[in-house]
C-alpha positions as MATLAB code, in Angstrom:
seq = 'XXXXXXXXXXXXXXXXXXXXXXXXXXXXXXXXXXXXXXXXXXXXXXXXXXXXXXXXXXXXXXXXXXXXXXXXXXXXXXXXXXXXXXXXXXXXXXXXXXXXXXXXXXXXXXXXXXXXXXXXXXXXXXXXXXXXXXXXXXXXXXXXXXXXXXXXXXXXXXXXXXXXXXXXXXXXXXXXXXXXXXXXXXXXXXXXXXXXXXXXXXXX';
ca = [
      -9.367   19.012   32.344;
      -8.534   22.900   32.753;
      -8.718   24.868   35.736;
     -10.753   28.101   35.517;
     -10.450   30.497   38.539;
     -13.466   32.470   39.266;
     -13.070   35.480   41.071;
     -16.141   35.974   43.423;
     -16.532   39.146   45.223;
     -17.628   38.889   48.581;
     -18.654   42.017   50.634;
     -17.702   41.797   53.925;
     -19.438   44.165   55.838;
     -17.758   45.152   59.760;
     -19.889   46.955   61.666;
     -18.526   49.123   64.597;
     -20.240   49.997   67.075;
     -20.021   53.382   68.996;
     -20.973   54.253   72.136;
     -21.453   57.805   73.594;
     -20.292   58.334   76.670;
     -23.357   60.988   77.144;
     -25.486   60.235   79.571;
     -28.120   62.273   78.281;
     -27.745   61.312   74.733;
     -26.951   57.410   74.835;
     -26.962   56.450   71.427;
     -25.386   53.758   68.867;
     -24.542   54.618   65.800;
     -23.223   51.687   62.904;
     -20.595   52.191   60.537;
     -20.392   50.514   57.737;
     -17.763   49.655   56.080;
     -16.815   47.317   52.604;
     -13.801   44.998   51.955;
     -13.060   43.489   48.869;
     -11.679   39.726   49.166;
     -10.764   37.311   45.979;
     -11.436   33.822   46.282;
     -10.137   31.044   43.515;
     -12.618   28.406   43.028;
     -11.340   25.519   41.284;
     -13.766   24.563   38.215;
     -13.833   21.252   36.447;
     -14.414   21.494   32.759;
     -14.493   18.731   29.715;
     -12.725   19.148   26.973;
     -12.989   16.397   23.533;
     -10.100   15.882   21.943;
      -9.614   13.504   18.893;
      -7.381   11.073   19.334;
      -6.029    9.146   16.172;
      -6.231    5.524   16.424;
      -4.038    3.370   13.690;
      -6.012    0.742   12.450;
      -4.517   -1.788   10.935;
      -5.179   -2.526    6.970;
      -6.544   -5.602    5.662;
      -4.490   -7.737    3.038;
      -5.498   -7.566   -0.476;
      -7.571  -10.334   -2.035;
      -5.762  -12.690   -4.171;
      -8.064  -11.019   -6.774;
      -7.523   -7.177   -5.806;
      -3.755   -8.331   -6.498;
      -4.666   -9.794   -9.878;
      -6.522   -6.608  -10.591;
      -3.127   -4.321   -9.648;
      -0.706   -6.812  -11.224;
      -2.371   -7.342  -14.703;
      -3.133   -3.716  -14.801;
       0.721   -2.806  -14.578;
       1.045   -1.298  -11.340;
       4.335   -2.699  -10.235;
       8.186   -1.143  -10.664;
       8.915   -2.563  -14.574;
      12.390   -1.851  -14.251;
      12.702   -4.181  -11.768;
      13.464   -7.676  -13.707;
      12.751  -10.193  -10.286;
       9.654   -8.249   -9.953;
       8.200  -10.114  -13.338;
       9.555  -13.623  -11.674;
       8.058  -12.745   -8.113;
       4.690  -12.311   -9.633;
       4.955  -15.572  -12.038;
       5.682  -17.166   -8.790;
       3.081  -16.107   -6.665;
       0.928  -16.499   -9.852;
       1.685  -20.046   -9.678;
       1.363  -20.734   -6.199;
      -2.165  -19.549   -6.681;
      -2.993  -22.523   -8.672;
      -1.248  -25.013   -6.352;
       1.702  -24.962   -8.660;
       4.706  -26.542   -6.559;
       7.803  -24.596   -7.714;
      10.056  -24.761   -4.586;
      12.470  -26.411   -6.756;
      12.741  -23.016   -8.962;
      13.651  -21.005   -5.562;
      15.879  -23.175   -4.383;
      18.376  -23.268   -8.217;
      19.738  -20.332   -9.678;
      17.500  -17.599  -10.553;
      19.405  -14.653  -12.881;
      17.593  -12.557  -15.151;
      20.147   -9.989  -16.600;
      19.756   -7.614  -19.916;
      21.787  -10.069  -22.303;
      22.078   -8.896  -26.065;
      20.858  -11.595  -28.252;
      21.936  -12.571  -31.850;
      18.745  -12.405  -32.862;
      17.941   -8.331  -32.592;
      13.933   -8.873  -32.703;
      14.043  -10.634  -29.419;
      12.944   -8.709  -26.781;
      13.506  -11.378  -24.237;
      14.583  -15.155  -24.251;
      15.229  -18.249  -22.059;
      18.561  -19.684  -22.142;
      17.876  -22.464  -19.874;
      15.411  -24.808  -21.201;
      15.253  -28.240  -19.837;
      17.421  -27.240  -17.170;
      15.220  -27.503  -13.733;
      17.879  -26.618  -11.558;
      18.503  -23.117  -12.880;
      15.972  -20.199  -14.750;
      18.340  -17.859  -16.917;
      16.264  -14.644  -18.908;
      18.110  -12.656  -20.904;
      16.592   -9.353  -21.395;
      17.474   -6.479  -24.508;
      16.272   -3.662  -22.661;
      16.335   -1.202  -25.877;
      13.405   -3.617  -27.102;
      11.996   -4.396  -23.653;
      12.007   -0.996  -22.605;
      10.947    0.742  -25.450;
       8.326    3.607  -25.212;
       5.093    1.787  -26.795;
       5.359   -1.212  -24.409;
       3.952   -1.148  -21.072;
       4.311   -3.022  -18.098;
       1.669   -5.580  -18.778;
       3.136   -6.476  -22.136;
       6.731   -6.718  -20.433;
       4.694   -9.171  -17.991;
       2.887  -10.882  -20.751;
       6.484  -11.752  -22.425;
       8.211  -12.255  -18.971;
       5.269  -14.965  -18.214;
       6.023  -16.286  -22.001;
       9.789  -17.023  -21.206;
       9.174  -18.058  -17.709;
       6.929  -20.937  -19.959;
       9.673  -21.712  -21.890;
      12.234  -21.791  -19.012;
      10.312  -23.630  -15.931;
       7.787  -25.035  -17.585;
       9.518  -26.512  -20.943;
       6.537  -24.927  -23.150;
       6.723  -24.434  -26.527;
       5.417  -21.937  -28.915;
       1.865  -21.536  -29.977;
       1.875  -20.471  -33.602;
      -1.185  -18.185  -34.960;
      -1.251  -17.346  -38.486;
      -1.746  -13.824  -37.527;
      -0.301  -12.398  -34.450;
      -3.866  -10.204  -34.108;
      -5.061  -13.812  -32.920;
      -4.123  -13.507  -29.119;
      -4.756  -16.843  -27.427;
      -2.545  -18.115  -25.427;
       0.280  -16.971  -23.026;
       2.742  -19.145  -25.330;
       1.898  -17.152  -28.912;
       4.746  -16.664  -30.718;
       3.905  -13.153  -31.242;
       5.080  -11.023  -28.528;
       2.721   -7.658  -27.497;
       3.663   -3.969  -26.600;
       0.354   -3.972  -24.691;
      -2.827   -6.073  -24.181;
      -6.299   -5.719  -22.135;
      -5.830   -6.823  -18.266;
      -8.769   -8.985  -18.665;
      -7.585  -11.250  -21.284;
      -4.177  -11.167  -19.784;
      -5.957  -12.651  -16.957;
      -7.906  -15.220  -18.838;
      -4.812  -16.125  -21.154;
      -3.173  -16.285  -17.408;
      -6.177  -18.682  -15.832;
      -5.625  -21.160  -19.063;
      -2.091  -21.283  -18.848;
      -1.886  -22.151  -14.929;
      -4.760  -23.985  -14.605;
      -3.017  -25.961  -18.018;
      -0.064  -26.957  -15.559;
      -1.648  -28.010  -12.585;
];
């Protein structure tokens, strides 16, 4: 609320009365004369002023997630970012794999004798510890994005946690399940999330 001063004028007028002392020409003449006088006259004004509110942001759907995690918008370099998803993946289908969080989890870039691999699991049969090795020259390289570095990541975690073995395709065009033998540089979020559906929904 602001405070505007008004200046009003007011004309005082003082009149002055004079008397002759003539007693054959009584008369009374008026004078007048003008003062200037300032007043302040306090004036109440409204003023709108936006104020911001924060408003607090709903949580993604399980499905909005799906729809940013299939897509490959997540930090790839990241290795425990691939086993955080697989895990929350999981949990999604009522998958119990406390057991998995409470062994040894270590994913680590680990050469491999076999050059071609872009990833492996070194820990098969072995609940009480997951172990990924990764060849980042392979995993890394420039054609492959982060859904096809998920799509492998989700193949090893198969072979590690869940004991899967391969699917084998006669041609690696043939895309059809998580566990194909064939691994992918890149492949359409919605099959990744139907090869994803059948693979979970396989191990409930």
């Amino acid at each position: 609320m602001l405070n505007l001063v008004k200046s009003i004028i007011l004309v005082v007028v003082s009149s002055f009365l004079i008397t002759s002392c003539m007693p054959e020409e009584d008369y009374i003449e008026i004078v007048y004369q003008t003062e200037i006088i300032e007043v302040e006259v306090e004036k109440e004004v409204y003023v709108y002023v936006e104020v911001p509110v924060e408003v607090e942001a709903e949580e993604p759907t399980v499905e909005e997630l799906r729809d940013i995690y299939y897509s490959g918008e997540f930090d790839g370099a990241d290795y425990y970012n691939y086993f955080e998803i697989f895990m929350w993946e999981a949990q999604n289908y009522g998958i119990d794999l406390d057991y998995v969080r409470e062994g040894e989890v270590i994913i680590e870039p680990r050469s491999h004798a076999n050059k071609s691999f872009a990833a492996w699991a070194k820990e098969r049969d072995n609940n009480e510890k997951v172990h990924i090795g990764i060849e980042p020259d392979l995993f890394f390289e420039s054609t492959r994005t982060n859904r096809g570095r998920l799509f492998i990541m989700f193949h090893e975690f198969g072979h590690d946690i869940f004991n899967l073995t391969h699917v084998d395709v006669a041609d690696c065009a043939e895309f059809n399940s998580i566990m194909n033998s064939c691994a992918k540089n890149d492949i359409n979020p919605e099959m990744f999330k139907t090869l994803a559906h059948e693979f979970f929904s396989s191990m409930q």
